[in-house]
N, C-alpha and C positions, 0 to 999 in steps of 0.2 A: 753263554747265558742268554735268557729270553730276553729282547729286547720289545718293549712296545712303548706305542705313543700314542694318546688319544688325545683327537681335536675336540673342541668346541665350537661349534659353527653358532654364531650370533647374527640375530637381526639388525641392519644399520637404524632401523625406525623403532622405536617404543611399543610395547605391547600393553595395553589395559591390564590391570591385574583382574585375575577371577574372583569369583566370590569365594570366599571363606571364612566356614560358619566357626572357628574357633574365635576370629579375630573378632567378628559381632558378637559372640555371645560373652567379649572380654568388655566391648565397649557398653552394651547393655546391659554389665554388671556395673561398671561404672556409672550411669545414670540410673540406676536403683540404687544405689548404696548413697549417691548423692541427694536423691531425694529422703531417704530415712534419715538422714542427717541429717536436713536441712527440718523434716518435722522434730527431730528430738532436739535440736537447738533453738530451736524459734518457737514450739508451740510446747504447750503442758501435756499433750498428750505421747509423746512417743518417748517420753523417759522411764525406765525402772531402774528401782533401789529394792532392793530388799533384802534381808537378811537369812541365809540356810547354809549351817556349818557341814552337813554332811556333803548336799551341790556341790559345796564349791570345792571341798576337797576333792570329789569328785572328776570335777573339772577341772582343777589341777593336776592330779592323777594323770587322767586323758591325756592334756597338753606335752607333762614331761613325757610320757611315753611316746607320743608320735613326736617329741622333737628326737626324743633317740633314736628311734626309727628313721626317719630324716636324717640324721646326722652319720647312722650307718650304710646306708644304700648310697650317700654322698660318696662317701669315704671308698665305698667297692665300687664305684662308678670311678672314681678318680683311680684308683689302682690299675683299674682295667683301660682304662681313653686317657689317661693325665689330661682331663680337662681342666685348668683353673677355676671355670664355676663349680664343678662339681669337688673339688675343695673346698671352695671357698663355704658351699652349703653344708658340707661336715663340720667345717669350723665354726660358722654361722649356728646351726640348731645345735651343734655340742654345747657352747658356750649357752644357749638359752636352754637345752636340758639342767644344765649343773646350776644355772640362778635360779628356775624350777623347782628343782631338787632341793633345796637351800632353804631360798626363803618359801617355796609356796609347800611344802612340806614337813622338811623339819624343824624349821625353826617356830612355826605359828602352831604346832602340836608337841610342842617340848613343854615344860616347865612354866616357860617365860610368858607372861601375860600379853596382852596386844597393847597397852599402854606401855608397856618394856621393848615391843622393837623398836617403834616409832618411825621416822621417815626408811629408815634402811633400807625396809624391800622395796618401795620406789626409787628412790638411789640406784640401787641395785638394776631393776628394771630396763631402767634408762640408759646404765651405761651399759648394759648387755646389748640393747635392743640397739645403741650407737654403734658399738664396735660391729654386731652381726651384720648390720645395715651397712657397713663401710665394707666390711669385706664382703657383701655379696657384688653390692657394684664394683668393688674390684675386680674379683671373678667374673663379673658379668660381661666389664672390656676387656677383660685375658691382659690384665697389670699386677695379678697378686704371682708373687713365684710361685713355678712349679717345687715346693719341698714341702715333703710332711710335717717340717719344721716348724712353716707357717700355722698350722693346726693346734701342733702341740703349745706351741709359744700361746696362740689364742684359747685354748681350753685353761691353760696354767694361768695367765693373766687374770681370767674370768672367776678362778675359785680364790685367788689371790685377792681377787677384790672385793666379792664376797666375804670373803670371811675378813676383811678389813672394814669394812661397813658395819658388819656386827660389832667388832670389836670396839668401834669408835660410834655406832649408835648414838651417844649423846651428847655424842661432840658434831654433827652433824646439824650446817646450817639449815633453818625450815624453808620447805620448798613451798608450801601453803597453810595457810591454817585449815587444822582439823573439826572436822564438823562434830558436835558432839552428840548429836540423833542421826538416825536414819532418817527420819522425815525431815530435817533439813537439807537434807542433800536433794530434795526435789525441789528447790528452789533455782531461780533460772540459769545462774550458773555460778561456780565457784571459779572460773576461772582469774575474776579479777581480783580470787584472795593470793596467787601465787606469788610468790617472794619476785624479784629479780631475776636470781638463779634459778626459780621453777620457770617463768616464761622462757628464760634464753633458751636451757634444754629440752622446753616442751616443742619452741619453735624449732630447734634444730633437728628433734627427733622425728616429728612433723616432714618438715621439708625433706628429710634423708630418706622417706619410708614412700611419701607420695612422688618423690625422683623414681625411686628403685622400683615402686607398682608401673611407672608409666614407662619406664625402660619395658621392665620383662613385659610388659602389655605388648609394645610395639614390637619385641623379638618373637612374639608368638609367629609371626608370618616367616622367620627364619627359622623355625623348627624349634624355639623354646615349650615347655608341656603346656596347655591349656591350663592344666589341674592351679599347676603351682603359679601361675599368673596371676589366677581367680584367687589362690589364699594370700598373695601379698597386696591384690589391690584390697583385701578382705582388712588386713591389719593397719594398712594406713589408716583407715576409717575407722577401727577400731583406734587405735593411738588419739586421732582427731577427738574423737569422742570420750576419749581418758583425758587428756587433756582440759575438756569443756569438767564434765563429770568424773573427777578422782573418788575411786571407793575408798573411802577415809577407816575400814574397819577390812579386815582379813577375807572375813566369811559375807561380804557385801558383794551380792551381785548385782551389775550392773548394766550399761548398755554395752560396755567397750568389754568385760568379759565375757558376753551374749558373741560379740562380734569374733572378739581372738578364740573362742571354744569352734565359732563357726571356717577361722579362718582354719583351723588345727584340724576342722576335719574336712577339709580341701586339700588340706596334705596328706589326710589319712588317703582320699580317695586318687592323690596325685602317688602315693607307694600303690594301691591297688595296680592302676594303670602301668603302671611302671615295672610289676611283678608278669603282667600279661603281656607286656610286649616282650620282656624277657621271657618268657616260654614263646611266646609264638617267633620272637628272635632264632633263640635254639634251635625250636624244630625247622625253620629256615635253614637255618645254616648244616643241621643237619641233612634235608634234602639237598641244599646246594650242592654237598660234599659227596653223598650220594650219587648226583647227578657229573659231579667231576669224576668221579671211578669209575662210571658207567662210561664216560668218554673215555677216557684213559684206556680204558679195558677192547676201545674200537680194537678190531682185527689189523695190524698193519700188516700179515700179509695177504690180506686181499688187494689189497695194493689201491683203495678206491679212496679216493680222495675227496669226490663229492660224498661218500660214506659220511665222512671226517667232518664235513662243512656240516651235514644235516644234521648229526648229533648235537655239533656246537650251538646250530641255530635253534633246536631243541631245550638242550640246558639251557639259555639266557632267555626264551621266550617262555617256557613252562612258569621259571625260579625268578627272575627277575624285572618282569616289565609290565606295565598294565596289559592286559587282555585285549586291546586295541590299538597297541602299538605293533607295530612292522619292523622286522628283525630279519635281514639280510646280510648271508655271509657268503663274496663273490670272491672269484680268484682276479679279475677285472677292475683297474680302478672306477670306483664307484662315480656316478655321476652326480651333478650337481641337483641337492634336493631342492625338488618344490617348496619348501617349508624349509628354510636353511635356520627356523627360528626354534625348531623343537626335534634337532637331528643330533645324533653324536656319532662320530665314525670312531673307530678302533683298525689299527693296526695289526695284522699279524703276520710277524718277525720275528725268526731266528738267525740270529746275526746277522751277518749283508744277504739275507736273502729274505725277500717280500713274499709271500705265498697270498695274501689277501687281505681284503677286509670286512668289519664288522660294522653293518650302517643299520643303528636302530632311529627309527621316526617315533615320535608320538604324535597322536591325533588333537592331543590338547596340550597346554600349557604345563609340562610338568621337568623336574629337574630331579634328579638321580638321587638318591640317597649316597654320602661315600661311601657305604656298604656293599652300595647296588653297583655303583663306576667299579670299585676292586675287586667283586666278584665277574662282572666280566672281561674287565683285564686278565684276569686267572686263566678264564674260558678261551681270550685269544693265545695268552702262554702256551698254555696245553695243546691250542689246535693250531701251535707254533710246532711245536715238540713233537707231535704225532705227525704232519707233513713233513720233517725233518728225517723222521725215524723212517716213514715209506721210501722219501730219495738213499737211506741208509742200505735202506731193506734190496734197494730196488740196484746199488751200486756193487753191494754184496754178491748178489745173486749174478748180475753179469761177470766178475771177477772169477764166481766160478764155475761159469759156462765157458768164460775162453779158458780157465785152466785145463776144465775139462777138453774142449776141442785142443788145443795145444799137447795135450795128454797123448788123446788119439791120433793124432796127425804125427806125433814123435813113430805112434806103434807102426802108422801104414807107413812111416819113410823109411824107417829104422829094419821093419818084416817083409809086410807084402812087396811094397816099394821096387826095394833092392832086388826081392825074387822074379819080380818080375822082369826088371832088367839084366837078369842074367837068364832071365829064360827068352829074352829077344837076342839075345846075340847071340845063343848057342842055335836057335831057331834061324835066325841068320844064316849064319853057318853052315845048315844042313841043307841052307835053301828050299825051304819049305816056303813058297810066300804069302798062302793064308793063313797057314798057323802066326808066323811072323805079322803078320796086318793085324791078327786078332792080338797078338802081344804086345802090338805098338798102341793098339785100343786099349787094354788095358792097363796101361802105363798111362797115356794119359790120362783115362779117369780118375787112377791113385792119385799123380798131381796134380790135379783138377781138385779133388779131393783135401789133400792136403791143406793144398789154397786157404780153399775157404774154411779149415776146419781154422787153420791160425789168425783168422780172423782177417786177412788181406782182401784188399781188394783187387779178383782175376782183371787180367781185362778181357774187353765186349768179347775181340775175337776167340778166346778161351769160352767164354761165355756161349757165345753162338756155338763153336765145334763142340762140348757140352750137349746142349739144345739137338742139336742134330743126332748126335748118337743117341740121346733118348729116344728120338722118333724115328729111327731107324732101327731100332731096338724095339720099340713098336708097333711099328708097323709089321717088321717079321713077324711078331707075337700073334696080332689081330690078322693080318691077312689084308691091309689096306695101305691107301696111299696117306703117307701124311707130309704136308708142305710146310717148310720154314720160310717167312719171309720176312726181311726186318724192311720196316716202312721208313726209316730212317735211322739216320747211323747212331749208333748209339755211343756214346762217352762213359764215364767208370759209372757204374753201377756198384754199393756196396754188396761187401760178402754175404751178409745174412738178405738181402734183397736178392740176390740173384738164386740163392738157395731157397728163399720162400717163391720165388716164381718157377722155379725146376720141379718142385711140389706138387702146388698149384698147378699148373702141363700136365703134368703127369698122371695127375686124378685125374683130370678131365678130359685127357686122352682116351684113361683107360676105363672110365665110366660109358665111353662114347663107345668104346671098339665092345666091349661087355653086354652091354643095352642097348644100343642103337644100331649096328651092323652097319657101319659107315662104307659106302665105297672110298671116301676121300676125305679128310683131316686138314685144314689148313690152318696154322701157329703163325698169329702176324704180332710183331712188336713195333712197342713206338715209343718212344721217350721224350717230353716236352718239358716246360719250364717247370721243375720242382716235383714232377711225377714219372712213371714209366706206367705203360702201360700193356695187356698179353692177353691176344682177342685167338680162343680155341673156337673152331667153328665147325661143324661136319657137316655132311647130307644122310644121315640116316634116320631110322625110324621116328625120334623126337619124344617126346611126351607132354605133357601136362604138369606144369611148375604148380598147380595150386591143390593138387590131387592128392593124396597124405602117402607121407615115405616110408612104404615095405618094411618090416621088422628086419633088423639085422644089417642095412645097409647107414654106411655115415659119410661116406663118399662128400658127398655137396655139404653135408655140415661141416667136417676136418677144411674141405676149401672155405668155408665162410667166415670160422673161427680164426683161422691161418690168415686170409686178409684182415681180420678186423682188429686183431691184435697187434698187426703193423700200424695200425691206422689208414689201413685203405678200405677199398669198396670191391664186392665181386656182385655180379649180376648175372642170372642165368635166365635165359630166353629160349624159349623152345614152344613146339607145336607138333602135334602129333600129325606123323608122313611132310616134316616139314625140313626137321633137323632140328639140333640143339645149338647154341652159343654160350660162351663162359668166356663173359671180360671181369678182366682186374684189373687195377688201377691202385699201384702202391707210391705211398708218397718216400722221394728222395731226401726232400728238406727237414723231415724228423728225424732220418734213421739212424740217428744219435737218441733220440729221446724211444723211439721204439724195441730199439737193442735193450 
């Protein structure tokens, strides 16, 4: 399984916070509503009363419906994140849709006159408006339990009391005396007609609504919506101002219905927003996954590993990060950021094995969505997984290159092998002794042969007597002299090193004896700490390395391809009537990783 871990690099010193225009335009709502308040309490001009039974039904209308709206994007937000706020706000606007529904519908367009319900729908109001208000700050510090229990319990209570309120209508202590004009009710204020019982709930509903605006105000900076900040600091104000001014009649609008119609369509425009980042979410996460197939889908066997990193660095820079942030994915531990205050590194790990990591910077103050941290966790998964699968790819394929050579080395010991040592000792025999010389050559080339096909390491001197038969074998061919000389003694050389340098010789012998008409050929070796090294040299004709290579010949490419795929280096130096030179240089200390 994918293993990762992702640090958080913090700053030991404190950073300013940046501007943020949600949190001012929360506070700016706040000192406007404070100020309309403060004219509709203190002066005769910012009050209304008036009476329109179509409005207000209207306006009830509105209200229940965006609270059920409200109540059900709550309710699919909690299903989907089990967040306890986002219950608590299905529990919350469910219970003030059904008091809604109740008294601000059916019961003031039934039958029953508005001197027949009497205090009920503010009863009603109050204790809806308490309970919602308890359980959003619940939700709001993550203390309401996660069960849908809680909901149901709070919707069932809500119509239960309801329709208890009704029932008991006139048994119900007075919470104020009722005004009996509408033009009285523009008088300065009603509030000191409330009972006892109407101040303590008006203060408690008060205080519960103006806590709960000034909480979600200050969580706006931790990612609470702007929208719905703005309608609950809307409704405190609105309550405050029910409180001061109670519409004493159904169809009376007022300032605090002005305010709660205003706060209701705050939450209308907090579901807009809420619909739009949900599609613009989606089609995110649709690219995202996009973007992971597209990785997934890399080639492993091209076997490129920086392939691998650049895709990754691609997905998480395209799909996840500002446009100015810096997204680097190194096989190297990363080094220590300048900015240790806005960096995140990422691990990527498949099991005990580290292949790299992922260091995104940003250039300003910003902190990952958990959206954004999990989708590139994913990203270092996957381009855990696809490193995995090339060392896979990569273990396979030697597995069956030695089956293979093991294969053949079975046929030349098991055929040629044998034939040929029964064709030296009957050659023996007849005392023939070049025929015999030439069979003792060819014996050892099969084991020579063999050797290296089983993957063993010959030693030097097989190695060298090797070396020399080629250029003697060569030389015959071309007509020239070719010299071996080993510059220093050489120690084991592995199988495939000694085979990609017999190659390598050998192209470049017979590119030399071909094209340049060498009188003389000298082969010098040299082997140092962690490399080996095999300088071909001649005196003939030379040419020009930067001149373009003849159709049909591959000669110098097969050698280039041949070293670089070891992980060495070949150089070819030449001069035309000067001679040519062909050094290699293969490293020893990989040729584990190069096999």
């Amino acid at each position: 399984m994918v293993e990762d871990t992702v640090r958080l690099i913090t700053a030991k010193r404190e950073r300013a916070r940046p501007f943020r225009w949600p949190h001012c335009v929360v506070l700016a709502w706040w000192v406007l509503l404070s100020a309309l308040t403060f004219v509709a309490l203190f002066t005769p001009y910012g009050r209304i009363a008036f009476r329109h039974d179509t409005l207000s039904f209207t306006i009830e209308t509105f209200n229940a419906l965006v609270a059920t709206l409200v109540a059900g994007v709550g309710a699919i937000r909690y299903a989907f994140g089990r967040e306890p706020f986002d219950l608590a706000v299905s529990a919350a606007f469910g219970s003030i849709a059904i008091t809604a529904l109740w008294f601000g519908l059916i019961v003031p367009f039934s039958i029953y006159t508005l001197p027949a319900i009497g205090d009920a729908p503010i009863y009603g109001w109050i204790i809806t408006r308490l309970i919602a208000g308890i359980l959003l700050l619940l939700g709001l510090g993550g203390h309401l339990p996660r069960r849908w229990s809680v909901a149901v319990a709070a919707l069932g209570s809500i119509a239960l009391v309801d329709a208890g309120l009704w029932v008991g209508r006139f048994t119900l202590p007075t919470l104020f005396e009722l005004v009996p004009g509408v033009s009285e009710a523009l008088e300065p204020s009603t509030l000191f007609r409330h009972t006892v019982v109407g101040l303590a709930l008006q203060a408690g509903i008060i205080s519960l609504y103006v806590l709960l605006a000034a909480k979600l105000s200050a969580a706006v900076q931790r990612g609470i919506d702007v929208w719905l900040a703005l309608s609950f600091v809307t409704a405190a104000f609105a309550q405050i101002q029910f409180a001061f001014y109670p519409a004493p009649f159904h169809t009376t609008i007022s300032n605090a219905d002005l305010l709660w119609l205003t706060s209701y369509v705050l939450l209308l425009v907090y579901l807009g927003d809420q619909y739009l980042r949900a599609v613009s979410g989606l089609r995110r996460q649709q690219e995202r996954a996009s973007a992971l197939l597209t990785l997934s889908q890399t080639t492993v066997a091209s076997r490129d590993r920086d392939l691998v990193l650049e895709s990754a660095r691609q997905a998480i820079q395209r799909l996840a990060v500002p446009a100015d942030a810096e997204v680097v994915l190194s096989h190297a531990e990363p080094p220590a950021p300048s900015d240790a205050r806005n960096t995140r590194v990422y691990t990527i790990q498949a099991d005990d094995t580290r292949y790299g990591w992922i260091t995104v910077t940003f250039r300003s103050a910003h902190e990952p969505e958990a959206e954004t941290d999990e989708y590139i966790r994913t990203v270092a998964n996957q381009t855990a997984s696809l490193l995995r699968a090339i060392d896979l790819y990569d273990e396979l394929a030697q597995a069956a290159v030695r089956e293979e050579r093991a294969s053949l080395a079975r046929e030349l010991h098991d055929g040629l092998a044998q034939d040929l040592a029964v064709l030296q000792l009957r050659l023996g025999a007849a005392g023939s002794e070049t025929l015999r010389e030439l069979a003792d050559r060819a014996l050892a080339e099969a084991r020579y042969a063999i050797t290296i096909l089983r993957g063993q390491t010959a030693a030097p001197t097989d190695f060298l007597r090797a070396l020399e038969r080629l250029a003697e074998d060569l030389a015959d061919r071309f007509g020239c002299s070719i010299e071996v000389n080993q510059l220093e003694p050489l120690s084991d050389v592995p199988a495939h090193l000694q085979v990609a340098l017999l190659r390598i010789i050998r192209e470049a012998v017979i590119n030399a004896g071909k094209h340049g008409q060498p009188q003389k050929v000298t082969i010098q070796l040299r082997q140092r700490a962690g490399e080996i090294e095999a300088l071909v040299s001649d005196d003939g004709r030379g040419f020009d390395p930067s001149a373009p290579v003849p159709p049909g010949r591959f000669g110098l490419q097969s050698m280039f391809e041949r070293a670089r795929l070891l992980g060495g280096e070949l150089t070819v130096t030449s001069q035309p009537g000067v001679g040519t030179s062909v050094r290699v240089t293969l490293p020893c200390s990989q040729s584990e990783v190069a096999r």
